[in-house]
Jmol script that loads the backbone (N, CA, C; Angstrom):
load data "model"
ATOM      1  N   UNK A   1       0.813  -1.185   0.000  1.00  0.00           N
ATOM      2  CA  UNK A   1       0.000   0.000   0.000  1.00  0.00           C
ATOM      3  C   UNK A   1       0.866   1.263   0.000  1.00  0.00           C
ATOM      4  N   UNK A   2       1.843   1.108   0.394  1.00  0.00           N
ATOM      5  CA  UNK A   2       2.903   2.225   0.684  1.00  0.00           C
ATOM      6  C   UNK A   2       3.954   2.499  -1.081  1.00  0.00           C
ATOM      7  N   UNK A   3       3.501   1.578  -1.599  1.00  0.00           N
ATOM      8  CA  UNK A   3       4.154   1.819  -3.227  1.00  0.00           C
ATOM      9  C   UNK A   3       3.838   3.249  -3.781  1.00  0.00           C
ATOM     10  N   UNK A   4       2.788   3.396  -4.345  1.00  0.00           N
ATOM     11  CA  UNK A   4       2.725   5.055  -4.695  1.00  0.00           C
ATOM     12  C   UNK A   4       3.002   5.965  -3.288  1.00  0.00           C
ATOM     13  N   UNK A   5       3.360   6.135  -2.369  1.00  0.00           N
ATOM     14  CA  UNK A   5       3.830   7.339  -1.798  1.00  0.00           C
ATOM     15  C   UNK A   5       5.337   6.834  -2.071  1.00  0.00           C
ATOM     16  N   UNK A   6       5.530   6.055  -2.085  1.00  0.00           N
ATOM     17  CA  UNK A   6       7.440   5.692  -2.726  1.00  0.00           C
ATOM     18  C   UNK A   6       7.816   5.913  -3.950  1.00  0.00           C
ATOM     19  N   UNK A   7       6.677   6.100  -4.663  1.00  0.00           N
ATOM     20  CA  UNK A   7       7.422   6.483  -6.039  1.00  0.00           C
ATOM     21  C   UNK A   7       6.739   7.756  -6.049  1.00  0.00           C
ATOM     22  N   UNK A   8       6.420   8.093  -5.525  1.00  0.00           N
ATOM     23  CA  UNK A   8       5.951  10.039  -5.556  1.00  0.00           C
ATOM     24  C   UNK A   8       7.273  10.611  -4.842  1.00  0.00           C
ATOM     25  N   UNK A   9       7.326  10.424  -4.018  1.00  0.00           N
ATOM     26  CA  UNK A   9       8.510  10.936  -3.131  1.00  0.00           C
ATOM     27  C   UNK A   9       9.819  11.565  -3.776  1.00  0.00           C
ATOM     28  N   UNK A  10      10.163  11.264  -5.045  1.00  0.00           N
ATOM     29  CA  UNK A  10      11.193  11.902  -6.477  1.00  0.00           C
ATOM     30  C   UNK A  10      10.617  12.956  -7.033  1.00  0.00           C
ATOM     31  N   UNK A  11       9.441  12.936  -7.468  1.00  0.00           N
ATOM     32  CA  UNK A  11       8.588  13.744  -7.644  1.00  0.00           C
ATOM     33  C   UNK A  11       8.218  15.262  -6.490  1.00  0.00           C
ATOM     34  N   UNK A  12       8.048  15.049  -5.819  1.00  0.00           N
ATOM     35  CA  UNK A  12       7.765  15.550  -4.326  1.00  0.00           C
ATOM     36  C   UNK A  12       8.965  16.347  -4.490  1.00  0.00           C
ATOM     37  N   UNK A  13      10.355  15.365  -3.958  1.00  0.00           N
ATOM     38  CA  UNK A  13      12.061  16.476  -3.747  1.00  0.00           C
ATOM     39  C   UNK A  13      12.337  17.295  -4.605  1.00  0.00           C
ATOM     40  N   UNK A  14      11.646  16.605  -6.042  1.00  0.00           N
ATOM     41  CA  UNK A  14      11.884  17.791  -7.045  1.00  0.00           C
ATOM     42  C   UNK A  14      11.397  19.080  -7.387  1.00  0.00           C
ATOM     43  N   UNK A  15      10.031  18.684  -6.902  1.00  0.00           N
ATOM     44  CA  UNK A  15       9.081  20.111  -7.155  1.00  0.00           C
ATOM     45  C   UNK A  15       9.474  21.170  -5.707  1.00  0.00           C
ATOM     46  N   UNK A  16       9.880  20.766  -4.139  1.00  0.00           N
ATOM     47  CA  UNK A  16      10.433  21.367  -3.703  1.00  0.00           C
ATOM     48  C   UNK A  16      11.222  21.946  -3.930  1.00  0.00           C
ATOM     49  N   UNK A  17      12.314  21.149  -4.679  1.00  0.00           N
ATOM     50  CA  UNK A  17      13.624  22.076  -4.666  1.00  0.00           C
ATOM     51  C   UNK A  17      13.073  23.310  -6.133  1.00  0.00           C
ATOM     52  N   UNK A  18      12.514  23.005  -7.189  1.00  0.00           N
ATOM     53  CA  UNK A  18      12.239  23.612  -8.468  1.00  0.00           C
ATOM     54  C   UNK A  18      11.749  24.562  -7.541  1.00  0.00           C
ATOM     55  N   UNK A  19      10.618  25.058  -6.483  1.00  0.00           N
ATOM     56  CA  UNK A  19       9.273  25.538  -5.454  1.00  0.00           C
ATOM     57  C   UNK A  19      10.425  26.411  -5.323  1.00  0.00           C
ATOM     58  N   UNK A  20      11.190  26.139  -4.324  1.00  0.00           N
ATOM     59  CA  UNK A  20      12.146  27.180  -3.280  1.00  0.00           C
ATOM     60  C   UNK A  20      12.730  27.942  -4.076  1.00  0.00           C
ATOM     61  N   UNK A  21      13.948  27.232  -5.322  1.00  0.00           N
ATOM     62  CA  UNK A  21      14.569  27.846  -6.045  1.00  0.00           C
ATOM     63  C   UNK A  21      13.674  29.229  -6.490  1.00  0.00           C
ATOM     64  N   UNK A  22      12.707  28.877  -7.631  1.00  0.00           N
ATOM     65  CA  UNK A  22      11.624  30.034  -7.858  1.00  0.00           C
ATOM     66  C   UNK A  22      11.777  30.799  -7.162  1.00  0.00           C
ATOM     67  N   UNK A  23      10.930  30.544  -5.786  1.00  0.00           N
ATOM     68  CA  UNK A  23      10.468  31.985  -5.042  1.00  0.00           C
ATOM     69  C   UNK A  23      11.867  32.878  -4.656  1.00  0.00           C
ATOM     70  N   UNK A  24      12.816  31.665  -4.154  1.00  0.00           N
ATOM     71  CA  UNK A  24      14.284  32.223  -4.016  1.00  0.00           C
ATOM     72  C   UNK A  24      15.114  33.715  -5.232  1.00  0.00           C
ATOM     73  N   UNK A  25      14.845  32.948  -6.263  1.00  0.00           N
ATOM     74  CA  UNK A  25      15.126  33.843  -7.093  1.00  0.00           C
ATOM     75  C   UNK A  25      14.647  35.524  -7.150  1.00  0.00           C
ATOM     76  N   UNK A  26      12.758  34.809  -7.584  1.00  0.00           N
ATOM     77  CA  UNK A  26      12.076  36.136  -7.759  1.00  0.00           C
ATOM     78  C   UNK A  26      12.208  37.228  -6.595  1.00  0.00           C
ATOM     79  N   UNK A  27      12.146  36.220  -5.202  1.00  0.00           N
ATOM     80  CA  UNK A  27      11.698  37.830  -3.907  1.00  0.00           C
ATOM     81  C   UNK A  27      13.785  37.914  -3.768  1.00  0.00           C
ATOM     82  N   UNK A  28      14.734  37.645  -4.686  1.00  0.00           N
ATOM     83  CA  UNK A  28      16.156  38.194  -4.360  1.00  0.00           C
ATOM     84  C   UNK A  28      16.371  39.414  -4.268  1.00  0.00           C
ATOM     85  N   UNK A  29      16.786  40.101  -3.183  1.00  0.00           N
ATOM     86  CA  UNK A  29      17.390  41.001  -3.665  1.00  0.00           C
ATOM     87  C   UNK A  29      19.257  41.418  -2.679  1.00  0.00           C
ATOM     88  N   UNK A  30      19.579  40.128  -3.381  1.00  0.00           N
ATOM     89  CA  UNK A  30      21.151  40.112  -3.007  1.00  0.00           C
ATOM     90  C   UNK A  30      21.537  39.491  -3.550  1.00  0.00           C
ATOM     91  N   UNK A  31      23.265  39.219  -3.594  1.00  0.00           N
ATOM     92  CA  UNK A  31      23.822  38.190  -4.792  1.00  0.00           C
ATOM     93  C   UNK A  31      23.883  37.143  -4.043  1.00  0.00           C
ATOM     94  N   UNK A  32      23.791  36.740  -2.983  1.00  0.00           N
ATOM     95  CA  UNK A  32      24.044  35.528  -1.940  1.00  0.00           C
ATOM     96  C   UNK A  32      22.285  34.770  -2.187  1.00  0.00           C
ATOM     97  N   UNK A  33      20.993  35.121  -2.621  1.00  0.00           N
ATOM     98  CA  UNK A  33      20.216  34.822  -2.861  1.00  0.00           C
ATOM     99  C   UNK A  33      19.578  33.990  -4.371  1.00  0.00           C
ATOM    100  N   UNK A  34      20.393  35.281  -5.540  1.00  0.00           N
ATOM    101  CA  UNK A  34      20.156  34.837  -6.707  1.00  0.00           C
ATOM    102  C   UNK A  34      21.045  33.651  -7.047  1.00  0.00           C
ATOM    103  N   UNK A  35      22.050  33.441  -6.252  1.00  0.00           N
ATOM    104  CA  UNK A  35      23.259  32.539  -6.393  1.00  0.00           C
ATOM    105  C   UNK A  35      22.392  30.487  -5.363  1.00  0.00           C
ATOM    106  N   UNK A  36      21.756  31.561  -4.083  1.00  0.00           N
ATOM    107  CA  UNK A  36      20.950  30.049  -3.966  1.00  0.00           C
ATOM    108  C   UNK A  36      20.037  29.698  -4.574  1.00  0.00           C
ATOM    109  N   UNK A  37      18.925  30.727  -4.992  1.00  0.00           N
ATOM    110  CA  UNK A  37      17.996  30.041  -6.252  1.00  0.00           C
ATOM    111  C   UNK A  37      18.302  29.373  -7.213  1.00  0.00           C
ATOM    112  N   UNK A  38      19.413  29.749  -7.870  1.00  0.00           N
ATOM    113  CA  UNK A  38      19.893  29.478  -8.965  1.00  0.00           C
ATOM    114  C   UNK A  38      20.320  27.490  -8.681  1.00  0.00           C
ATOM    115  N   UNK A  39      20.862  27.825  -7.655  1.00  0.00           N
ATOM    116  CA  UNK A  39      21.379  26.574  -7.254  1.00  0.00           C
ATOM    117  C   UNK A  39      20.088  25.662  -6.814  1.00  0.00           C
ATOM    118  N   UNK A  40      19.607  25.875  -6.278  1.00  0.00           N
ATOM    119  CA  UNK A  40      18.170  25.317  -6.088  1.00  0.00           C
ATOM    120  C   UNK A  40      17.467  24.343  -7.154  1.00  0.00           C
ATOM    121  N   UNK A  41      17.892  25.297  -8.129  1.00  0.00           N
ATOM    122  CA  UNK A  41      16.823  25.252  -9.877  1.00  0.00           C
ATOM    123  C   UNK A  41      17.230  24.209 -10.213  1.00  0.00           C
ATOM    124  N   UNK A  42      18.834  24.260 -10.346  1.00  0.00           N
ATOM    125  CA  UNK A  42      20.064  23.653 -10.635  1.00  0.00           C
ATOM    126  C   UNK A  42      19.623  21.832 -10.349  1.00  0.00           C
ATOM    127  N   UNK A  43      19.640  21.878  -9.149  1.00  0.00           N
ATOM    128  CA  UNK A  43      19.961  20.475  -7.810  1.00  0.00           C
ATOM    129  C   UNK A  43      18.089  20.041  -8.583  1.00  0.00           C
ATOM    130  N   UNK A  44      17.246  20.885  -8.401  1.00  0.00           N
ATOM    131  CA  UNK A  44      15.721  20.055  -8.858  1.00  0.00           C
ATOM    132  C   UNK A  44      15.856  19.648 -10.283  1.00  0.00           C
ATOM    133  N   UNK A  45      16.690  20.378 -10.946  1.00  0.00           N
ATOM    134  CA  UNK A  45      16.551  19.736 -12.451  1.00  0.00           C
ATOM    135  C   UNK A  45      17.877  18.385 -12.367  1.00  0.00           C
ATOM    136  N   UNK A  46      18.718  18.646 -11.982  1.00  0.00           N
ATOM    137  CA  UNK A  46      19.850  17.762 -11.405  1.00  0.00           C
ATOM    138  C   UNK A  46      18.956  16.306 -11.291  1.00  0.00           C
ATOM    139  N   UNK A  47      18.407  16.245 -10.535  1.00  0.00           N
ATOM    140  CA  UNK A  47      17.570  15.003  -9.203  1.00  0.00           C
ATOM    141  C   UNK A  47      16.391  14.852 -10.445  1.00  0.00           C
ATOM    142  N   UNK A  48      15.673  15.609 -11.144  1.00  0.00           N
ATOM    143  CA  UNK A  48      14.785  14.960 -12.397  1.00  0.00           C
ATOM    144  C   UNK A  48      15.215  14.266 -13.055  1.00  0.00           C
ATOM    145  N   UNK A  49      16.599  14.655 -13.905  1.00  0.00           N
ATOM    146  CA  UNK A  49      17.110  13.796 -14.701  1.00  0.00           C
ATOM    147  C   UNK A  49      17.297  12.765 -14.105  1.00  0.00           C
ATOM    148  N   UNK A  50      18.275  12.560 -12.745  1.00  0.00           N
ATOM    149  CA  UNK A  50      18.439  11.454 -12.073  1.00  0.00           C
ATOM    150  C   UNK A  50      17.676  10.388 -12.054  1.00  0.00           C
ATOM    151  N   UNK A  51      16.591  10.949 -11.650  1.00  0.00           N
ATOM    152  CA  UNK A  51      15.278  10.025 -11.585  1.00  0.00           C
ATOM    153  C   UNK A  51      14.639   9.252 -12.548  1.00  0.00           C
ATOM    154  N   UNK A  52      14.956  10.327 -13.976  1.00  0.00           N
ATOM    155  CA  UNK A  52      14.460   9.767 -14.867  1.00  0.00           C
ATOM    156  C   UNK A  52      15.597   8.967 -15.898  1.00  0.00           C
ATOM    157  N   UNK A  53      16.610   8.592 -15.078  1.00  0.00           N
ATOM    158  CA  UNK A  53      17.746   7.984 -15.661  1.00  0.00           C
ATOM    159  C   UNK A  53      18.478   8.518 -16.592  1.00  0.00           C
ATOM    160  N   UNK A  54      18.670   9.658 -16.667  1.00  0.00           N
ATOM    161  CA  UNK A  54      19.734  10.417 -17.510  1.00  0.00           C
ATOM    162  C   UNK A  54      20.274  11.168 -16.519  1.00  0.00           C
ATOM    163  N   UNK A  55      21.604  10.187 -16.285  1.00  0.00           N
ATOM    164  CA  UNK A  55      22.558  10.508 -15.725  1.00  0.00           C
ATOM    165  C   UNK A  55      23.513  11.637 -16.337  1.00  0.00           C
ATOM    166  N   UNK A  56      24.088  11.491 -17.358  1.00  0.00           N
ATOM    167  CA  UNK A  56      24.772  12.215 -17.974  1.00  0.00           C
ATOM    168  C   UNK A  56      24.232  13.464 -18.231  1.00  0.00           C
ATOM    169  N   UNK A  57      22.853  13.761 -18.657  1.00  0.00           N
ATOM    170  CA  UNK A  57      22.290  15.242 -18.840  1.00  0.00           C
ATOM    171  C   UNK A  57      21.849  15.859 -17.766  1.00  0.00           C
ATOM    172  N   UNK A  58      21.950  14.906 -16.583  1.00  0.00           N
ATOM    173  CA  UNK A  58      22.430  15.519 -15.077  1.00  0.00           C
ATOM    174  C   UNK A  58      23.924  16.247 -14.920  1.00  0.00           C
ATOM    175  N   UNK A  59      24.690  15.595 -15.068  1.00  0.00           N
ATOM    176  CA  UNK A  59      25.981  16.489 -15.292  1.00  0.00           C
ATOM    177  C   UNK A  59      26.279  17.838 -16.015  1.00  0.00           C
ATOM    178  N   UNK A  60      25.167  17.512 -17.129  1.00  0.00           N
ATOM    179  CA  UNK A  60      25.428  18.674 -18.022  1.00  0.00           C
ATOM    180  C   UNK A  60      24.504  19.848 -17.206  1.00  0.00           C
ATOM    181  N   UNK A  61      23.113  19.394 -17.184  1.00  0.00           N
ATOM    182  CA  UNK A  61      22.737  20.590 -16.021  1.00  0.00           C
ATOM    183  C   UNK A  61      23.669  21.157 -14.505  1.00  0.00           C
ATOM    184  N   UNK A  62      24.436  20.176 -14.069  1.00  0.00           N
ATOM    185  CA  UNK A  62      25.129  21.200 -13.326  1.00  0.00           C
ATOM    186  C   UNK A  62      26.022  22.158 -13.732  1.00  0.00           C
ATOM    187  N   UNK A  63      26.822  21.426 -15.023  1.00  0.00           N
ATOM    188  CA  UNK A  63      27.470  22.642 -15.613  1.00  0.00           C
ATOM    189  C   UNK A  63      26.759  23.719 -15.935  1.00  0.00           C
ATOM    190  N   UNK A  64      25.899  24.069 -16.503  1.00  0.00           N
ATOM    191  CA  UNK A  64      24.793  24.916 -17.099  1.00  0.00           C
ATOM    192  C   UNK A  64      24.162  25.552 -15.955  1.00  0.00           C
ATOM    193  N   UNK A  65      24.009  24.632 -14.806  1.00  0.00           N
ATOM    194  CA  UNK A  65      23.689  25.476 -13.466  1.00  0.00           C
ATOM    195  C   UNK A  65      24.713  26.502 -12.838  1.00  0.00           C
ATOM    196  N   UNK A  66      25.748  26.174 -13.240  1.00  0.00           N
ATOM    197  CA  UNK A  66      26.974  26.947 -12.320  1.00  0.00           C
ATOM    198  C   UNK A  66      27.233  28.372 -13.320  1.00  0.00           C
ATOM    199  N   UNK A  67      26.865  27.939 -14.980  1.00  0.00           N
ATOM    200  CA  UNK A  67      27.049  29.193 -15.723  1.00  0.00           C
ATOM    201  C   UNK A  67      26.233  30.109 -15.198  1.00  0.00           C
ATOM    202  N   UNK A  68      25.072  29.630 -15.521  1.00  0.00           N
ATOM    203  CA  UNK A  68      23.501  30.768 -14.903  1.00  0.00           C
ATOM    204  C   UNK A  68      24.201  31.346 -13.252  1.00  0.00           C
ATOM    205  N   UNK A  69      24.659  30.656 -12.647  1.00  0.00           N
ATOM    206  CA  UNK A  69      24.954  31.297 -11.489  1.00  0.00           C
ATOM    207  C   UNK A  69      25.737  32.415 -11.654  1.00  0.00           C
ATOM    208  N   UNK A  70      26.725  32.133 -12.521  1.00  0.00           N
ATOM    209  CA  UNK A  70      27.998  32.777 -12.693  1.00  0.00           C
ATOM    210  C   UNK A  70      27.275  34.717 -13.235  1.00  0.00           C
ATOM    211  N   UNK A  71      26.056  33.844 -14.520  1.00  0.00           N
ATOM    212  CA  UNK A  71      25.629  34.887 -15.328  1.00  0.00           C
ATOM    213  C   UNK A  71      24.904  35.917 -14.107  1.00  0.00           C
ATOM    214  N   UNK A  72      23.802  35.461 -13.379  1.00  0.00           N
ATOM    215  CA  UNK A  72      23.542  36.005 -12.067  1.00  0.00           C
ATOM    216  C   UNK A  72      23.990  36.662 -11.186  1.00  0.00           C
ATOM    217  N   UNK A  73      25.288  36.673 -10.998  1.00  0.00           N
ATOM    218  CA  UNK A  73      25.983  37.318 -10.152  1.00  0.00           C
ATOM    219  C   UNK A  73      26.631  38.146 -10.633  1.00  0.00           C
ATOM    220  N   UNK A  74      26.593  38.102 -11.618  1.00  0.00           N
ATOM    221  CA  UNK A  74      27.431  39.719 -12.276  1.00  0.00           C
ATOM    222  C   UNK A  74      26.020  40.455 -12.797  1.00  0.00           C
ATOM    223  N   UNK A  75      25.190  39.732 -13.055  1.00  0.00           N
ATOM    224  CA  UNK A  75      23.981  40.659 -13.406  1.00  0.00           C
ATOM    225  C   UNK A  75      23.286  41.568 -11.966  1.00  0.00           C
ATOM    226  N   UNK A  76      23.759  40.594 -10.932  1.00  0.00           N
ATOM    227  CA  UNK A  76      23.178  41.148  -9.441  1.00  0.00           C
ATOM    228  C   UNK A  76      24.519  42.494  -8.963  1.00  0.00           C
ATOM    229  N   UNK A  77      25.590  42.336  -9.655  1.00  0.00           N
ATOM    230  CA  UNK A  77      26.731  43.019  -9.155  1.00  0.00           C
ATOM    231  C   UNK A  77      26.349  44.650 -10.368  1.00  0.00           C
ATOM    232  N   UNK A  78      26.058  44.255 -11.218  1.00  0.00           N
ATOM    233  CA  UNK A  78      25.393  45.564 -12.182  1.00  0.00           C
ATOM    234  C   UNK A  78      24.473  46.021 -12.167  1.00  0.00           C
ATOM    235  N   UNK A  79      23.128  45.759 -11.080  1.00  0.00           N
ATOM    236  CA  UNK A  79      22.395  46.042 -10.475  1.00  0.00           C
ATOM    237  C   UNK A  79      22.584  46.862  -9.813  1.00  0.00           C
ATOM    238  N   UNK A  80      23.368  46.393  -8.797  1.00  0.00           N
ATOM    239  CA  UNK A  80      24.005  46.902  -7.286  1.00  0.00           C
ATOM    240  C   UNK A  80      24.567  48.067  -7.656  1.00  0.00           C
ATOM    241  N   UNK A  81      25.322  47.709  -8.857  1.00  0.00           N
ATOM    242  CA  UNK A  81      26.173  49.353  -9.119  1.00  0.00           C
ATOM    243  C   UNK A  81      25.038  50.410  -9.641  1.00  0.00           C
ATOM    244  N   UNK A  82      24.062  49.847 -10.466  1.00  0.00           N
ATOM    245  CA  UNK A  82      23.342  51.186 -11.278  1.00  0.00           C
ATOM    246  C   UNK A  82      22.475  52.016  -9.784  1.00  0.00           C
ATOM    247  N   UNK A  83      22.269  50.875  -8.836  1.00  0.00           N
ATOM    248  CA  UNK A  83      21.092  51.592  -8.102  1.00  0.00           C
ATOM    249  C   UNK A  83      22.048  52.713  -6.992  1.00  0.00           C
ATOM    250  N   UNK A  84      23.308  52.547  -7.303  1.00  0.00           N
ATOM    251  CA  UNK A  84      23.983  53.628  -6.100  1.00  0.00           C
ATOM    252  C   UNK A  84      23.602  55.057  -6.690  1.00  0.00           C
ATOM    253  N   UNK A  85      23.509  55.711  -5.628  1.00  0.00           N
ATOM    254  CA  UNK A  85      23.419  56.969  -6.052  1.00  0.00           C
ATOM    255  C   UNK A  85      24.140  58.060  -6.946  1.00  0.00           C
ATOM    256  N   UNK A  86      24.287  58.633  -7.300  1.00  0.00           N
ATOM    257  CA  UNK A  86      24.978  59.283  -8.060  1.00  0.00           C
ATOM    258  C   UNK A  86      25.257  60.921  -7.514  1.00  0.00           C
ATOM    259  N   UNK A  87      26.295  60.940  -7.453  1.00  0.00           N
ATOM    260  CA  UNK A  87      26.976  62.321  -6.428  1.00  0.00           C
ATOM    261  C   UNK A  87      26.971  63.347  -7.148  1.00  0.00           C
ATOM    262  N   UNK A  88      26.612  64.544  -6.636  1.00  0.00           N
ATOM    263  CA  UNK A  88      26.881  65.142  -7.445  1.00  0.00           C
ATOM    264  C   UNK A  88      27.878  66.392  -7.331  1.00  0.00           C
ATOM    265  N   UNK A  89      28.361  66.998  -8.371  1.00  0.00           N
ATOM    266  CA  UNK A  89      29.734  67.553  -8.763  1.00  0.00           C
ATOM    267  C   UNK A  89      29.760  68.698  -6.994  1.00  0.00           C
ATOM    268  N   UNK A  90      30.839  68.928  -6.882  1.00  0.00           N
ATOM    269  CA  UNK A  90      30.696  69.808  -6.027  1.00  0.00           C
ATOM    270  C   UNK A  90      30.925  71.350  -6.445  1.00  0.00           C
TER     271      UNK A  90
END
end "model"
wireframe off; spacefill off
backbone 0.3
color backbone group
């Protein structure tokens, strides 16, 4: 009787981690945030493939996870810079 909650349970870790990542991302507003969403996204698509036996295009999503991170954090660092204020001349 306990068979379908055992094979949901892959299902379940994944949509958590896909769940957190999301909201992680959207309510960011720091680079220490967009960098865990990202990773989040990363690890739920990671653990899908897993599950669904593609191992190898698990690997490739982490590579592809670590770019997006990479891309993220300089997009959060050019953020950071446009919103400083701007001084003006004396």
């Amino acid at each position: 009787m306990s068979t379908p909650l055992l094979a949901a349970e892959p299902i379940v870790g994944v949509a958590v981690l896909l769940g957190a990542g999301l909201v992680t991302l959207l309510a960011s507003r720091h680079r220490l945030s967009l960098l865990i969403g990202t990773q989040l996204l990363t690890l739920g698509a990671v653990r899908a493939l897993a599950a669904a036996g593609q191992g190898d295009l698990g690997v490739l999503a982490l590579v592809f996870g670590l770019l997006i991170s990479l891309v993220a954090l300089r997009l959060a660092q050019d953020v950071t810079s446009a919103e400083q204020p701007v001084e003006p001349p004396p």
